[in-house]
C-alpha positions, 0 to 999 in steps of 0.5 A, spaced: 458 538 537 464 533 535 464 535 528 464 542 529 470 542 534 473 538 528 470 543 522 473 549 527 479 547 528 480 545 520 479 552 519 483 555 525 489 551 520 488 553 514 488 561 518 495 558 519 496 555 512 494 563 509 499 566 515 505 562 512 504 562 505 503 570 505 509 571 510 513 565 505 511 569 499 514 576 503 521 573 504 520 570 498 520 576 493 525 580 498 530 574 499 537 576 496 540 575 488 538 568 485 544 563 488 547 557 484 542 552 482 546 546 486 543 551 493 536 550 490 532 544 491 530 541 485 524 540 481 519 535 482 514 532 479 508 528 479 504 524 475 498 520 478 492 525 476 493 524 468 498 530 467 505 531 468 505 537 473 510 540 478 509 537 485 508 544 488 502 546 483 498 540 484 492 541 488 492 535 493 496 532 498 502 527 494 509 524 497 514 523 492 518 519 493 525 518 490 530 512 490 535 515 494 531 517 499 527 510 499 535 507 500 536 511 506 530 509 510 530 502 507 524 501 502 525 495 497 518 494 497 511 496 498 511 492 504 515 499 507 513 504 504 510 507 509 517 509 512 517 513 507 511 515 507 508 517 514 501 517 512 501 510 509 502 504 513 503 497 509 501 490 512 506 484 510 504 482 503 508 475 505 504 469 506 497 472 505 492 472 499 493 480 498 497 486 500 494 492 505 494 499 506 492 504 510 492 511 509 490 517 512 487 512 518 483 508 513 483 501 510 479 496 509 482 489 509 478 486 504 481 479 503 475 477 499 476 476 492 475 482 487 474 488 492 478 494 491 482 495 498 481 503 497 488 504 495 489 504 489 496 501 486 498 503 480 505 500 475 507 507 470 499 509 471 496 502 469 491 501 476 493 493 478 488 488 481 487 489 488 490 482 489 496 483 484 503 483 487 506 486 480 509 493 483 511 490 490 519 489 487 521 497 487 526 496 483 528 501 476 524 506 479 524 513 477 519 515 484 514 513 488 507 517 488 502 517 494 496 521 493 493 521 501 485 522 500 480 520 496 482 520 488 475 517 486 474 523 480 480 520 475 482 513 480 474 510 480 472 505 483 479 502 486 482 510 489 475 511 495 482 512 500 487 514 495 492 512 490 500 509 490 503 511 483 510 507 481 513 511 476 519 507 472 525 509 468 523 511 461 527 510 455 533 515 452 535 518 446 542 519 449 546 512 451 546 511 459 546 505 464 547 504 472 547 498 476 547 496 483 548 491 488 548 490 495 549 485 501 548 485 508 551 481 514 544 478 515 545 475 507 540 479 503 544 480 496 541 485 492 542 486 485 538 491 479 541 493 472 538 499 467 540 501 460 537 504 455 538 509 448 537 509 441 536 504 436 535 510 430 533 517 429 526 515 431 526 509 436 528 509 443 529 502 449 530 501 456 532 494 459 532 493 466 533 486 471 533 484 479 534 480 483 534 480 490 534 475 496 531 477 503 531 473 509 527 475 515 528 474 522 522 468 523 525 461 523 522 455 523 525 450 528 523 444 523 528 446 517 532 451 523 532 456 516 529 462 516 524 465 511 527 467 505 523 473 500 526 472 494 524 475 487 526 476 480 524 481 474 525 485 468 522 490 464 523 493 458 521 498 454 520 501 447 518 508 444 517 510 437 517 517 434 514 516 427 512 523 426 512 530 430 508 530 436 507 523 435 510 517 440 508 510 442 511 507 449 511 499 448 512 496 455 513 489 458 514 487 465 516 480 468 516 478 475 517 471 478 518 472 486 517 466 492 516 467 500 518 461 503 516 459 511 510 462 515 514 469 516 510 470 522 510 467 530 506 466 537 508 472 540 503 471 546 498 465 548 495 465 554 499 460 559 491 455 560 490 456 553 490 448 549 490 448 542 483 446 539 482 446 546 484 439 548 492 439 546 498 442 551 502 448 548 509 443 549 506 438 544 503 443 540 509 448 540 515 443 540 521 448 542 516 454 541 516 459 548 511 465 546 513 471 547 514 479 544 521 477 543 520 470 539 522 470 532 521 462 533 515 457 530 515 449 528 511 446 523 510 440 520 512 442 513 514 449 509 509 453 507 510 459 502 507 462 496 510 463 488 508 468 484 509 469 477 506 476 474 506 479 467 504 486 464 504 489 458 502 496 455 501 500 450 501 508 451 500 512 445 500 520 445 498 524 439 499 532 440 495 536 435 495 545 437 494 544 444 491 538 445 494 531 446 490 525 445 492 519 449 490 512 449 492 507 454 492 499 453 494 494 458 493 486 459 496 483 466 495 475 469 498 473 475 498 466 477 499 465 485 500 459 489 499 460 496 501 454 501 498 457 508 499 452 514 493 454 519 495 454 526 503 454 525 503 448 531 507 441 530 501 436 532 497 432 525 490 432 529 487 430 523 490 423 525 490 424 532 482 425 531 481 420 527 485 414 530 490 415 523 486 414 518 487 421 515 492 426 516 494 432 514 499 438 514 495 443 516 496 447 510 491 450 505 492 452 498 490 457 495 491 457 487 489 465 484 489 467 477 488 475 477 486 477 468 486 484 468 485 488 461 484 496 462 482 502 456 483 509 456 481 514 452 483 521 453 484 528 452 488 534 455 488 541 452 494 546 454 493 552 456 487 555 453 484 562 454 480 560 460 484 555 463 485 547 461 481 541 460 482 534 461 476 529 459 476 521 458 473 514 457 475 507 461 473 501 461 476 496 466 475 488 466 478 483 472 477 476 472 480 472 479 480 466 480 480 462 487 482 455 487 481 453 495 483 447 497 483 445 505 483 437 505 482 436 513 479 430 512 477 426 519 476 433 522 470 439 522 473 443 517 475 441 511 473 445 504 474 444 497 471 450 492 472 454 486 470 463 487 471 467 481 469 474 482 468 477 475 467 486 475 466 490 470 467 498 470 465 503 464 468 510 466 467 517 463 471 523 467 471 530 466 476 534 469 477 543 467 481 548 470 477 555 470 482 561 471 478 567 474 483 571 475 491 571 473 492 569 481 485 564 482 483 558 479 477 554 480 477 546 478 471 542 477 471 534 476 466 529 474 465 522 474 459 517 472 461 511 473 456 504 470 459 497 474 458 491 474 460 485 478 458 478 477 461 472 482 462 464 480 461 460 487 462 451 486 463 447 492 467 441 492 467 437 498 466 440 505 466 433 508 469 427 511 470 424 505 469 428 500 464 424 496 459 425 501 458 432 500 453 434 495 457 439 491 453 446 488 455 451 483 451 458 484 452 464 480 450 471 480 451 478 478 449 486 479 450 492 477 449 499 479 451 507 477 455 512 481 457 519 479 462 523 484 467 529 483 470 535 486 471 541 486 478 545 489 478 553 489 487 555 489 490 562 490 496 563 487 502 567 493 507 569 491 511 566 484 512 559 487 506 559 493 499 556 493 494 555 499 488 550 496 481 547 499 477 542 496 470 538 497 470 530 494 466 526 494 469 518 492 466 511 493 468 503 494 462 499 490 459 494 492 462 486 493 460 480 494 464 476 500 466 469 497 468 469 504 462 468 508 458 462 508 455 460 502 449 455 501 446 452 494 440 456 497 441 462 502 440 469 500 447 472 498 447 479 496 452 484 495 455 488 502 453 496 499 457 501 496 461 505 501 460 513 500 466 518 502 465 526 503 472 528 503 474 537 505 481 538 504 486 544 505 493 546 504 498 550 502 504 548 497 511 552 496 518 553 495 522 559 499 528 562 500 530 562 493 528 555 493 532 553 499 526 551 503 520 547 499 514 545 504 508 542 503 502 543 509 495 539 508 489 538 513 484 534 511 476 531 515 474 524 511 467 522 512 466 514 510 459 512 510 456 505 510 464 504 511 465 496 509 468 493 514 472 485 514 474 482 520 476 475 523 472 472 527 477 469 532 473 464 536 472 459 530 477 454 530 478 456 523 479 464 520 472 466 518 471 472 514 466 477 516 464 483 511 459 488 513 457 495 512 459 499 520 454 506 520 460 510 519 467 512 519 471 518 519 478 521 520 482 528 521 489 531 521 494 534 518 501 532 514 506 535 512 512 534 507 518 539 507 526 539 504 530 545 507 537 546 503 541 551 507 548 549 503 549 546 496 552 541 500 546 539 506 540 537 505 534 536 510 527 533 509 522 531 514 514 528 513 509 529 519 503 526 520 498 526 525 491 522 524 485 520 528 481 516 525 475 512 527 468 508 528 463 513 529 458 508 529 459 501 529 454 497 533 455 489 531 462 489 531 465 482 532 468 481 539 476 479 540 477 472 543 477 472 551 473 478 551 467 478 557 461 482 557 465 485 563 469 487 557 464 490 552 462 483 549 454 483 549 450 475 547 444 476 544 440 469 541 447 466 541 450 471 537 456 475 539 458 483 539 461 489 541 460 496 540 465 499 537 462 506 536 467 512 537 473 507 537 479 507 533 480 505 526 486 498 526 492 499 523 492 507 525 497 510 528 496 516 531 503 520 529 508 518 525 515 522 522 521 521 518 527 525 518 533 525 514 539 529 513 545 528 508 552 532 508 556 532 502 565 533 503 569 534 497 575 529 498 579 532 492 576 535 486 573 527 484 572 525 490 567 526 496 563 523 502 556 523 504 554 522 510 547 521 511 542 519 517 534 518 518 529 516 523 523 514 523 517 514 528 512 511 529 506 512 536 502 505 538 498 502 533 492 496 534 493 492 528 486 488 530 480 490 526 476 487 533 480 492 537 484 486 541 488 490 547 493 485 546 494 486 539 498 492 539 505 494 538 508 500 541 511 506 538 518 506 537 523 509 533 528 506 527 536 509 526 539 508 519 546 511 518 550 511 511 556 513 509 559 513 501 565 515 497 564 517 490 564 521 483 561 527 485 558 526 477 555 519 480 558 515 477 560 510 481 560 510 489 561 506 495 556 505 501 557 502 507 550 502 512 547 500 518 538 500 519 535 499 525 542 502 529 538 501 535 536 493 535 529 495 535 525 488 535 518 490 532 511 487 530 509 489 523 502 487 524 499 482 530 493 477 528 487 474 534 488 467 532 484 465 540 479 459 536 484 456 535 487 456 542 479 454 546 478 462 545 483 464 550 489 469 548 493 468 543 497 473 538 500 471 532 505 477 529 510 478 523 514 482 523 518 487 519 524 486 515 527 491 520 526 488 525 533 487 528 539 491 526 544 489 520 549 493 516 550 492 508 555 495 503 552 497 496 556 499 490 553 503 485 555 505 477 552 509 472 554 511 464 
């Protein structure tokens, strides 16, 4: 009865839909003569689905983003580009073994090695590791792409929830640079340079280079210095023309970026609780008081991670009639060395448990190495009689290495162990836009997919001292095919309106966890590939002489055999469980529009409204403190909950952006803008176990702005102030109760954001 409530609801929308584009299309022949084109809305476009295509042309729900508008609402990384972007929600990616995201509702946050998180993320088209910080640093940008849904049919085995596509600048045959630098009252400095022209007729390059220093506003009392982000990078790029129809871009990318402190703090414990059950809080915590506003944490030494990342590719595009075939190469390595202090507390149990012959700081190490080489083979005709074509071959091999080292020697948990997770994937697709008449098109995709996973677990030491254990190496592999596709039905409205339905069918492949427990003998097979069914709608134009640009989708995903990895919370030490739930599924509607009612107004807003849940999740993992009067069932010993019809984690149920600029003209080379954005979020749970108290609350964010400068841009002057209100938010909250006696305790980080600042930015170009 649900789905059908659901089903009809989704088809009341796309009745709307239709409504809309007819009666847009109608103001649109009748509108007035054409007016200057400073009063229209520009074209953008998109690239993540393996053409360049305008954005209104393309047949599925995309947000691009550019650079202006990711400094209006405060976007410098990955980490918050979900202010841009309402559908997507981001986890920090500071201190942790790999970032997360969420889209549509739907994450799955796999911390395991070598499982795609379901969001791919992808540099200029190169798809990353899901482990790989290498396009965190938004810097030299020329868009950020967003495609919501699944994108299995030309993204595979890594795009079952959708793709985050970084588009970079590219070289010119026309010399040109532009340089930026920023500081705020909080003492983030950021500095980025581009150049790029020609060397001869037929050679072109680009440079461009970072740095910035980001501080947050935890502190660790030890030091009494707050966490610092800071990164630096380049890239260059170089693109031959040797022939007519023929170029060859060279890339090489560089990023050298530290995370220095635990970028997170108690923000609840229970008043009874005793860390591990036996130590008071004022021992434990020196200086430390709990609470939604602590920003506070003291350790016994820094923890921190340094990450040093490489790229380079080679795309070649050969034109021949109406057909171009491209071939695109690329080699990543990332090396990481993450220090994680477990429990964020000042006491060396280690010592105390053992009277003072061992001791340790409560850091554990993680030492990655991410190898990544991809190949792709392509070919896209232009319009031919019946429509275009686009067909390739991929191949994709990553290699991740995972040094873990926790020397908690005198205590039950030290571990020491070397996992590699090594996959493999064989890819050919097929993508044909069929025009059945001149206002119809019917496009049709298909996907086999041959992948191979393989994974290397070596014990070193579990015990006290290490050389009482018995060390193993285990190794095994699997293989297994997947075919999947879409097919999408669009009608043309107008000059420049469609409305659109799809069906896809995506999947996530199989994973080992080589988080779970690992014995020299026990039976340890991979978790099942996750299916996904997704039905989308929507409708895509500009009106009113293109001063008005809107983008409309509604959408119902189905995911079965939904992968699933929680923390256990009531252990004394994060354990990581992976599981398939029955099934998830989630519904709703986004919407993208810009309005340009004068040539100097600009006004442009996303939506979002998402429900997403567990339709049926029976052995899920309870949270720590939870009772059976609480939904916590015992069985044998074993604990669980049934999670059927909850909501999914990090989901919020409505998220919005809005932004306005106003243009003044000073003289004739001088004017103001002033611009504005807010961005709202409604409640979100950020526990995969759905602890009531790991929620924060809906808020909004107010960023303000005012520049002065060229009107041609080459130079301005901005002052502006984000988080105008001094809204204190949390940006994710972790159920860390085991190592409290299993009572409440939230440990919570929290945004870059999170209190106001204000800043001046200077920005030049040639």
């Amino acid at each position: 009865m649900k789905r059908r409530t659901v089903l009809c609801s989704v088809a009341g929308l796309q009745a709307l839909i239709v409504g809309l584009a007819a009666s847009g299309a109608q103001a649109q022949q009748a509108a007035a003569p054409q007016a200057a084109p400073d009063n229209q809305i520009g074209e953008v476009v998109v690239t993540a689905q393996k053409r360049t295509e305008n954005l209104r042309d393309t047949p599925v729900s995309v947000a691009v983003v550019a650079p202006k508008q990711l400094e209006a609402a405060g976007v410098a990384t990955l980490d918050d580009l979900g202010k841009a972007v309402p559908s997507l929600v981001a986890s920090p990616a500071t201190t942790t073994l790999r970032p997360f995201y969420t889209l549509r509702g739907v994450s799955t946050n796999v911390i395991t090695v070598g499982s795609p998180s379901g969001v791919a993320v992808m540099l200029d088209g190169v798809t990353l590791a899901p482990e790989s910080l290498a396009a965190r640093q938004l810097t030299d940008i020329a868009s950020a792409e967003v495609l919501r849904g699944p994108q299995s049919t030309l993204g595979g085995r890594t795009a079952s929830i959708g793709v985050i596509n970084i588009v970079t600048r590219k070289p010119s045959n026309v010399f040109e640079g532009r340089a930026s630098i920023s500081a705020t009252t909080d003492s983030e400095v950021r500095a980025q340079a581009f150049v790029a022209g020609p060397i001869s007729d037929n050679v072109g390059f680009s440079l461009s280079g970072f740095r910035n220093r980001t501080e947050f506003v935890t502190r660790n009392l030890a030091t009494g210095d707050n966490d610092v982000s800071k990164a630096a990078g380049v890239r260059g790029k170089l693109l031959f023309k040797p022939k007519d129809g023929l170029d060859v871009t060279l890339s090489a990318n560089y990023v050298d970026a530290r995370d220095i402190g635990q970028f997170q703090a108690f923000v609840q414990i229970d008043p009874t609780a005793r860390f591990r059950g036996s130590f008071a809080q004022s021992e434990a915590l020196v200086g430390v008081t709990p609470s939604r506003s602590n920003t506070d944490y003291n350790t016994i030494t820094t923890p921190g991670q340094h990450t040093k990342d490489q790229l380079y590719s080679a795309v070649v595009n050969y034109e021949v009639g109406d057909f171009t075939f491209s071939s695109i190469t690329a080699k990543s390595h990332e090396d990481r060395d993450l220090r994680y202090d477990v429990y964020g507390q000042k006491i060396d149990w280690a010592s105390r448990l053992s009277g003072g012959t061992y001791s340790w700081n409560n850091i554990q190490r993680s030492q990655l190495q991410l190898d990544g080489f991809s190949q792709e083979f392509r070919v896209a005709s232009h319009d031919l009689s019946f429509g275009r074509v686009l067909a390739g071959l991929y191949y994709d091999h990553s290699k991740t290495g995972f040094q873990f080292d926790r020397p908690a020697f005198g205590t039950p948990i030290p571990l020491g162990a070397y996992r590699e997770a090594n996959n493999k994937s064989y890819a050919a697709y097929v993508r044909a836009d069929f025009k059945l008449t001149d206002s119809t098109t019917l496009i049709t995709g298909l996907r086999y997919n041959h992948d191979k996973i393989g994974y290397v677990y070596n014990l070193q030491y579990n015990t006290t001292p290490a050389s009482n254990t018995t060390p193993f190496t285990r190794k095994g592999s699997d293989s297994f095919n997947t075919v999947v596709g879409d097919v999408t039905l669009k009608q043309d409205i107008g000059a420049r309106a469609n409305v659109y339905v799809t069906y896809s069918r995506g999947y996530k492949p199989k994973v080992y966890n080589l988080d779970a427990t690992v014995t020299a003998t026990n039976t340890f097979n991979p978790v099942n590939k996750e299916q996904v069914d997704n039905f989308e709608g929507g409708l895509k134009g500009d009106y009113f002489d293109r001063r008005v640009s809107l983008s409309l989708a509604t959408f119902y995903t189905t995911y079965k055999n939904f992968q699933v990895q929680a923390v256990d919370p009531t252990t004394t030490v994060p354990t990581f469980q992976l599981t398939n739930a029955g099934k998830a599924s989630t519904r709703g509607v986004e919407l993208d529009t810009t309005v340009r009612p004068t040539h100097s107004l600009t006004l442009n807003g996303s939506l979002a409204y998402v429900d997403a849940k567990y339709d049926k999740f029976v052995g899920a993992t309870c949270y720590s403190g939870q009772t059976a009067a609480d939904g916590c069932t015992t069985v044998s010993g074993a604990s669980f909950q049934n999670l059927s019809g909850a909501r999914l984690s990090n989901s919020p149920r409505w998220k919005f952006n809005a932004g306005a600029e106003q243009r003044f003209d000073l003289s004739s080379d001088l004017e103001l803008t002033l611009g504005g954005v807010v961005n709202y979020q409604s409640k979100i749970n950020f526990d995969p176990n759905r602890n009531p108290l790991a929620t924060q609350d809906g808020y909004a964010i107010v960023n303000l702005s005012a520049s002065v400068g060229r009107p041609d841009q080459s130079w301005s002057v901005t002052a502006f102030v984000n988080n105008v209100g001094d809204k204190l938010y949390l940006s994710n909250i972790s159920d860390v109760g085991g190592r409290w006696g299993n009572k409440a305790a939230l440990a919570g980080w929290y945004g870059r954001d999170a209190r106001r600042y204000a800043g001046v930015r200077l920005d030049a170009k040639f």
